[in-house]
C-alpha positions, 0 to 999 in steps of 0.5 A, spaced: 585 878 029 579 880 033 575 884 039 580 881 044 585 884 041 586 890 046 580 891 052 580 899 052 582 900 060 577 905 064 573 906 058 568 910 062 571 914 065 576 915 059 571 918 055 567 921 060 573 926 063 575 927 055 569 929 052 565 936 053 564 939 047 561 933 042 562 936 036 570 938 037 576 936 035 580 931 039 587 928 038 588 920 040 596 919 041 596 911 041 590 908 037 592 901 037 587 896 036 581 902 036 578 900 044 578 907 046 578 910 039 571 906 038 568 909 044 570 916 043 568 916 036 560 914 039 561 919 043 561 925 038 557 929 034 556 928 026 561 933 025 566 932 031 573 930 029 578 925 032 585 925 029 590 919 032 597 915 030 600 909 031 607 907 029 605 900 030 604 896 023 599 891 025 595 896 029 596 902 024 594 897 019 588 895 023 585 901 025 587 904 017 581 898 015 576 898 021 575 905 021 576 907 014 568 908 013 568 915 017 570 920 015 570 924 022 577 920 023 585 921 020 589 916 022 596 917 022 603 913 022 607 918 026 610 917 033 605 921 038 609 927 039 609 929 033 602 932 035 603 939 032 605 937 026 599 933 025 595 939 028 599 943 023 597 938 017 589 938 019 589 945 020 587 945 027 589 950 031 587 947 038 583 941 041 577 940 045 581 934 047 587 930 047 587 922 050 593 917 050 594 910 053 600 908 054 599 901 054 603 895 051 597 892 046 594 885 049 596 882 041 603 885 042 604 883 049 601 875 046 604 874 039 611 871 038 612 875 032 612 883 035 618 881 039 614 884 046 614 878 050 618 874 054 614 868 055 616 866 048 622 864 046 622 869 039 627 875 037 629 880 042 626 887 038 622 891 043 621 897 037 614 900 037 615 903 031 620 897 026 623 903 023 628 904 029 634 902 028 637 900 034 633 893 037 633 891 043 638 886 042 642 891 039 643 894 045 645 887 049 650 886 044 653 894 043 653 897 050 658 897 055 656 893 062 655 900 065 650 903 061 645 897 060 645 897 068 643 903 068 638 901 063 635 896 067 635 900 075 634 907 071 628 905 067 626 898 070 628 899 078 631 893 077 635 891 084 640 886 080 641 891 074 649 890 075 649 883 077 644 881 070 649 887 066 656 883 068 653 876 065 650 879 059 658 882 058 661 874 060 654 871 055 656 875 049 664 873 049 661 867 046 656 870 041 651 875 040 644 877 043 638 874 038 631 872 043 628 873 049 630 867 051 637 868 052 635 874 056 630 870 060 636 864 062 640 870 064 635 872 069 632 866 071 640 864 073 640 869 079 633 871 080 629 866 085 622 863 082 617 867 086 621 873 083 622 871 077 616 874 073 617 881 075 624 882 075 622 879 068 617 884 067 622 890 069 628 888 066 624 888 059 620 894 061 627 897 062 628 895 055 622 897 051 623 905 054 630 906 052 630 902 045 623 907 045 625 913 048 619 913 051 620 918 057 623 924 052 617 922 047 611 922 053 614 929 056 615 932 048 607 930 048 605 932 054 608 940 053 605 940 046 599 938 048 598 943 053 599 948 048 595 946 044 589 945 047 582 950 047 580 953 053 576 948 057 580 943 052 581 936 057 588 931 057 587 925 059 592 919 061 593 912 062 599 910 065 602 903 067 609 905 071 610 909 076 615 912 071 611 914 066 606 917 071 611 920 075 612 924 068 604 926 067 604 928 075 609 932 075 607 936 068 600 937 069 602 940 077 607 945 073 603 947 069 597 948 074 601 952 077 601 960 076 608 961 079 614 958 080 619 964 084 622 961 091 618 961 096 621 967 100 621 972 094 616 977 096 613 978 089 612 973 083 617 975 078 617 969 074 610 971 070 609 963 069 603 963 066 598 958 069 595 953 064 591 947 066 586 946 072 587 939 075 581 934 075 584 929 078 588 930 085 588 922 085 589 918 079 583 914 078 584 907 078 580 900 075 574 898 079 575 891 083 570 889 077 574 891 071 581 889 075 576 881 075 575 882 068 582 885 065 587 883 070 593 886 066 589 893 067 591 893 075 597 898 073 593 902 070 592 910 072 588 915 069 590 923 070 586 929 067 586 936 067 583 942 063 586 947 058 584 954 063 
């Protein structure tokens, strides 16, 4: 492994919406292979405090060894929702900010072995964290035909989601789902070549989301999160699919709001309590430089707000 393991995307702009206060603490939800996590620790003070997680074996164990010299930051191996309890386990009351990238790792995206990329003919897994048990092959080989549709338009958008669904039924009469490339055949089979990469990419995001529950596991974090942010505390968010950013968009907007009740009532009898202030109306999106040097980073979106 090496530095080109994972290209930390809108560094910059990562680091300057999440830092106010240089000494404070702060939570980071995706560690993975330490870009952001590098930047953030060289923007805190001596007694500043950067606890993250990562469920990912080869990430935790990368980041376990190449931080393992400063004592300013706490690694753990929980999925990120569980931030209460790490700030419980730390005895952080509240942090000064909270960052997460919700991107699949370049190293995780390229090696055969995680079992991410469908440009490879290897195991069809899909689990961040290994000790799940349910992989995605798992999920082609034991659920009905209704529901991997559903998977693959709910969670993919995917236009032939019933079509693919109904030839992987006729596919596991004959033996059961093992690689990627029994996925890609299928696929391949009804999708022209032009399109064939993207319905590829929405089909295995689809996947990858419900074998990981990730939208539950975001939209747990995210209210977690807010609670347990200081006054004047930021959160920021890089999200790669509308899915996800449609999650982040819609909380952050709740939470902004001091008031819920129907429009035509008179008063406000709800007592919502207003909770962040929005620093980003629009996300802010890689530069044409950045897109030029980190092509997977074209996706990307980054929302911010502050603890009011």
């Amino acid at each position: 492994m090496n530095n080109l393991i994972h290209i930390p995307v809108l560094a910059r702009e990562s680091v300057e919406y999440l830092i106010k206060n240089r000494d404070g603490k702060f939570f980071e939800a995706t560690v993975g292979f330490g870009g952001h996590t590098t930047l953030i620790l060289n923007q805190l003070g001596r007694t500043g405090i950067l606890a993250g997680t990562d469920v990912n074996d080869a990430a935790f164990n990368y980041a376990k060894e190449k931080f393992e010299n400063d004592d300013r930051f706490r690694l753990y191996k929980f999925n990120f929702n569980k931030i209460d309890l790490i700030s419980k386990i730390e005895s952080i009351d509240k942090f000064d900010g909270v960052f997460a990238d919700l991107g699949v790792s370049s190293y995780q995206l390229d090696s055969a072995g995680e079992g991410f990329t469908f440009r490879m003919d290897t195991k069809l897994d899909l689990r961040m964290d290994k000790n799940l048990e349910q992989t995605a092959a798992d999920v082609l080989n034991t659920e009905s035909e209704e529901t991997i549709a559903n998977i693959f338009y709910k969670y993919g958008e995917e236009k032939n989601s019933r079509k693919i669904a109904r030839l992987i039924g006729e596919r596991r009469r004959s033996g059961s789902f093992k690689t990627t490339g029994e996925l890609v055949d299928i696929v391949a089979g009804i999708t022209p070549p032009n399109f064939l990469n993207k319905s590829l990419m929405r089909v295995f995001q689809a996947l990858r989301i419900y074998v990981n529950r990730e939208l539950d596991v975001l939209e747990d974090f995210l209210r977690k999160a807010v609670n347990l942010l200081n006054t004047n505390g930021r959160i920021v968010i890089l999200t790669y699919h509308s899915l996800e950013d449609r999650i982040v968009k819609d909380i952050f907007k709740e939470e902004s709001s001091s008031c819920v009740c129907p429009k035509d009532f008179p008063v406000c009898i709800c007592g919502k309590e207003k909770k962040l202030e929005i620093l980003t109306r629009k996300p802010v999106l890689p530069s044409a430089e950045e897109l030029k040097n980190n092509p997977r980073a074209r996706s990307a979106k980054l929302r911010a707000a502050e603890r009011v």
